[in-house]
Backbone as CSV, one residue per row, in Angstrom:
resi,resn,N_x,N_y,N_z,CA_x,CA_y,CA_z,C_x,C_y,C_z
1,UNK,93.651,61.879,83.357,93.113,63.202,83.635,92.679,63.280,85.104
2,UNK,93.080,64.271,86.025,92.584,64.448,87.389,91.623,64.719,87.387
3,UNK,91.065,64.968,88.945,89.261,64.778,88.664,89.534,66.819,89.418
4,UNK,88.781,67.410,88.920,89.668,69.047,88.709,88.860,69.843,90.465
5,UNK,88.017,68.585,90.781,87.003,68.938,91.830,87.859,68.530,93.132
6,UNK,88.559,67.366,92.974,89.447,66.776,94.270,91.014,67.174,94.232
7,UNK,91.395,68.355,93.504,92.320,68.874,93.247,93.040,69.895,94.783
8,UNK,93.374,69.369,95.437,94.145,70.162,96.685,95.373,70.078,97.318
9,UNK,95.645,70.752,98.137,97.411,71.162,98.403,97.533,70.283,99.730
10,UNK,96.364,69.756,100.476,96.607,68.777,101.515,97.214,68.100,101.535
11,UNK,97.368,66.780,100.427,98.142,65.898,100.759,99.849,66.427,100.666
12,UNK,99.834,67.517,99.359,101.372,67.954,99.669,101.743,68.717,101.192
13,UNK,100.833,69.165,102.011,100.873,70.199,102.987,101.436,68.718,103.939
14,UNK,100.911,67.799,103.895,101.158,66.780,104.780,102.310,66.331,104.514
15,UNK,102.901,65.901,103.626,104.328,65.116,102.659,105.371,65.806,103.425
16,UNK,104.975,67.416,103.036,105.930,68.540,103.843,105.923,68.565,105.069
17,UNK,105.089,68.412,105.932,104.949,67.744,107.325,105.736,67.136,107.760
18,UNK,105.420,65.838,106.875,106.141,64.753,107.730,107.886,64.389,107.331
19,UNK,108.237,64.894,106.392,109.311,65.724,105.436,110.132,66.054,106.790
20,UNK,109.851,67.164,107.667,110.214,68.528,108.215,109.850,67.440,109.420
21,UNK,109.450,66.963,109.960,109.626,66.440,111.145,109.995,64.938,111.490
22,UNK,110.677,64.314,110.129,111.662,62.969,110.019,112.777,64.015,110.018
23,UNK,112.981,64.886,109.436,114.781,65.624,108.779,114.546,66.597,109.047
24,UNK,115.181,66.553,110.773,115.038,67.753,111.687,115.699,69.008,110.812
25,UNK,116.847,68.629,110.264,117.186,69.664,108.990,116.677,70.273,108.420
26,UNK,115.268,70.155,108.225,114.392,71.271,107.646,113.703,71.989,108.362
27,UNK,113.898,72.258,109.670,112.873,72.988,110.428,114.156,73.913,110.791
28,UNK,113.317,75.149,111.280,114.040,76.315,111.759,114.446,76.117,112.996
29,UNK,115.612,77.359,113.020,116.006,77.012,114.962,116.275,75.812,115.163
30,UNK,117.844,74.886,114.420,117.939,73.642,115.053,119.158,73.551,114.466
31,UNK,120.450,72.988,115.411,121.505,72.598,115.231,122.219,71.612,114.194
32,UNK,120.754,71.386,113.425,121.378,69.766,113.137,120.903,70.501,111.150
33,UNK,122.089,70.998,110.782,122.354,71.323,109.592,123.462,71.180,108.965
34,UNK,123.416,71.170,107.500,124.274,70.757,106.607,125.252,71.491,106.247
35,UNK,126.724,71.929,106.497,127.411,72.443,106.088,127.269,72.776,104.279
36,UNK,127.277,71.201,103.802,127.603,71.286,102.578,126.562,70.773,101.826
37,UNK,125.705,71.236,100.368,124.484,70.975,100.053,124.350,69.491,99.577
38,UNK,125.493,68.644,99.191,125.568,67.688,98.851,125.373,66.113,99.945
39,UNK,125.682,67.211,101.384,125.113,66.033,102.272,123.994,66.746,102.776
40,UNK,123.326,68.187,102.439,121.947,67.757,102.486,121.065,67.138,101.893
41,UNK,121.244,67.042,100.790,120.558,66.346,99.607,120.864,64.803,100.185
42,UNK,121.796,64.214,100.358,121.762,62.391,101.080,120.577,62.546,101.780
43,UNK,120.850,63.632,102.875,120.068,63.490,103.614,118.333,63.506,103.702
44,UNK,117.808,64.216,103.049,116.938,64.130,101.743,116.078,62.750,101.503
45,UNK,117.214,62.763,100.704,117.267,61.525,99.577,116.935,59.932,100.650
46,UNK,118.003,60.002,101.090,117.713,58.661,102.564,116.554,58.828,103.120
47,UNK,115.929,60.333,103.668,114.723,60.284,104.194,113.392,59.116,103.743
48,UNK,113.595,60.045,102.068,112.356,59.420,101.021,112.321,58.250,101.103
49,UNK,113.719,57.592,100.765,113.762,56.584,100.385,113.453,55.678,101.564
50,UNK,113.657,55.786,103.079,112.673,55.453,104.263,111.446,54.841,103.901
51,UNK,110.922,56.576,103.853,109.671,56.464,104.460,109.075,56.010,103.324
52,UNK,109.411,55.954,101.787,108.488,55.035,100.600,108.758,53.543,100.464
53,UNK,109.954,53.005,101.782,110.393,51.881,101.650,109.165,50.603,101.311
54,UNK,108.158,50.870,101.930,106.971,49.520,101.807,106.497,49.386,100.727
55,UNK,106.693,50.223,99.159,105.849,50.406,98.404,106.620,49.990,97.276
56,UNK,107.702,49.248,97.822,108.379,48.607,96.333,108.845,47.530,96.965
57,UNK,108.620,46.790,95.444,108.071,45.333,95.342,109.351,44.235,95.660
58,UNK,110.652,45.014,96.236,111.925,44.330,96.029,112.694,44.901,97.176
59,UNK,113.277,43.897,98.017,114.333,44.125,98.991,115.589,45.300,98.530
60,UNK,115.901,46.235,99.181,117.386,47.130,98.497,117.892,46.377,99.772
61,UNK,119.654,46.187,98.971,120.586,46.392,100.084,120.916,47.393,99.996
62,UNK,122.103,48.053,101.205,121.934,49.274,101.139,122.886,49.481,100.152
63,UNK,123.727,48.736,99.349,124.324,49.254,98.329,124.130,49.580,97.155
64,UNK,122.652,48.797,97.201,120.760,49.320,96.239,120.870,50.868,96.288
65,UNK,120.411,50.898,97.921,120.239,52.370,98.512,121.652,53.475,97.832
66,UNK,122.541,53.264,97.956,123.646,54.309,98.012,123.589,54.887,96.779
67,UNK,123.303,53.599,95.842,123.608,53.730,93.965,121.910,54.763,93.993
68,UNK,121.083,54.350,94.583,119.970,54.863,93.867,120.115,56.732,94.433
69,UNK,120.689,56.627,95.555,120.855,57.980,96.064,121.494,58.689,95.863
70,UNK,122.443,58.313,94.991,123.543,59.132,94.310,123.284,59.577,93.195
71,UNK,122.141,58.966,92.517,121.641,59.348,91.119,121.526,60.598,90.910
């Protein structure tokens, strides 16, 4: 059960932050977009999988990476 008092949109306001300024692709006014939605979504997908890299307990190769990003 969450605690209903520490309940706020900050930490997502931040996620989206830093989201939008790793994957220039999400910000407005910028050259660097996806024709096709399926390599935006890699693109995406590779981001996360970056920036949550320290928080699991096991080396990926990147052929770890490709299978898990294709899911």
């Amino acid at each position: 059960m969450p605690e209903v008092d520490r309940i706020t949109t900050s930490h997502i306001e931040k996620q989206n932050h830093t989201l939008r300024m790793h994957c220039r692709r999400l910000t407005r006014l910028t050259n660097a977009f996806s024709k096709k939605f399926e390599n935006f979504e890699a693109a995406v997908a590779l981001n996360f999988a970056y920036y949550n890299a320290g928080i699991e307990s096991t080396f990926w190769t990147v052929e770890d990476l490709l299978k898990r990003c294709g899911e």
